[in-house]
C-alpha positions in Angstrom: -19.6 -45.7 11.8 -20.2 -41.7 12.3 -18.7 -42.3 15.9 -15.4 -43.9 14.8 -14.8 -41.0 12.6 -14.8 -39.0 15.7 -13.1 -40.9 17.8 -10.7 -40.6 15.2 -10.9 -37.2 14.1 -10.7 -36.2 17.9 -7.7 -38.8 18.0 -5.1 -37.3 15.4 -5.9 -33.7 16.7 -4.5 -34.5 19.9 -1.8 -36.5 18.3 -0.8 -33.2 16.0 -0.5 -31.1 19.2 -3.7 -30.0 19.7 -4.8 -29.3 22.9 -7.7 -30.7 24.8 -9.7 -27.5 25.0 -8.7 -26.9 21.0 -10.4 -30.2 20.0 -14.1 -30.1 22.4 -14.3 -26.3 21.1 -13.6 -27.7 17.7 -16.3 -30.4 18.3 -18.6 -27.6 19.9 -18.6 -25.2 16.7 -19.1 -27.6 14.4 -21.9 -29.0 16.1 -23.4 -25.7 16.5 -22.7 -25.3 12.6 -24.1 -28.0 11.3 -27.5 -27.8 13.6 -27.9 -24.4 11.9 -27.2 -25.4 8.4 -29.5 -28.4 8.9 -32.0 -25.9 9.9 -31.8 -23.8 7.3 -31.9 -26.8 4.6 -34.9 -27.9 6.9 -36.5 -24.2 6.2 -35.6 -24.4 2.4 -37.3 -27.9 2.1 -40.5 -26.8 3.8 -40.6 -23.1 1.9 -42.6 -24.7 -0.6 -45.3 -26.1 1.0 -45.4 -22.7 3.5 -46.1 -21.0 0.4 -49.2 -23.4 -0.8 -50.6 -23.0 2.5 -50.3 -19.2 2.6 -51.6 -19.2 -1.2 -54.6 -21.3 0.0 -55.9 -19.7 2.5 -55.7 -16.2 0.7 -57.8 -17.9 -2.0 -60.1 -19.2 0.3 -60.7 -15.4 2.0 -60.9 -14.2 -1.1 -64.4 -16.6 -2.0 -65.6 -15.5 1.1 -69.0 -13.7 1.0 -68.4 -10.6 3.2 -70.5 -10.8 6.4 -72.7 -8.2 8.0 -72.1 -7.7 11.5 -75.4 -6.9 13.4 -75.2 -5.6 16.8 -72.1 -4.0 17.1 -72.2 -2.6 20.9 -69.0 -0.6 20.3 -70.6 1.9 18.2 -73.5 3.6 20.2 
């Protein structure tokens, strides 16, 4: 359905006097638009469970027992 829209779209632009080049740089941007914006939504969508994850593991360091390091060959 999305590519009779298009074919369409792509159709009564060059009807109006567009020209060839106009339309596929037309097509061009707006694909290049909407990939970013759908990557930024994607980004948005995920934010959430970036920040449990983050959240989790500073929890979990914090718990953590500090070790003694034995044997530290740096320091002679």
């Amino acid at each position: 359905m999305e590519i009779l829209f298009v074919a369409g779209f792509f159709l009564m632009l060059l009807l109006t006097g567009i020209s060839l080049l106009g339309v596929l740089a037309a097509l061009v941007v707006a694909t290049l638009v909407m990939m970013v914006g759908g990557l930024f939504v994607f980004v948005i969508k995920l934010l959430p469970w970036l920040l449990l994850a983050l959240v989790t593991v500073w929890i979990y360091r914090a718990c953590q027992k500090p070790r003694i390091r034995r044997g530290n060959w740096t320091s002679r």
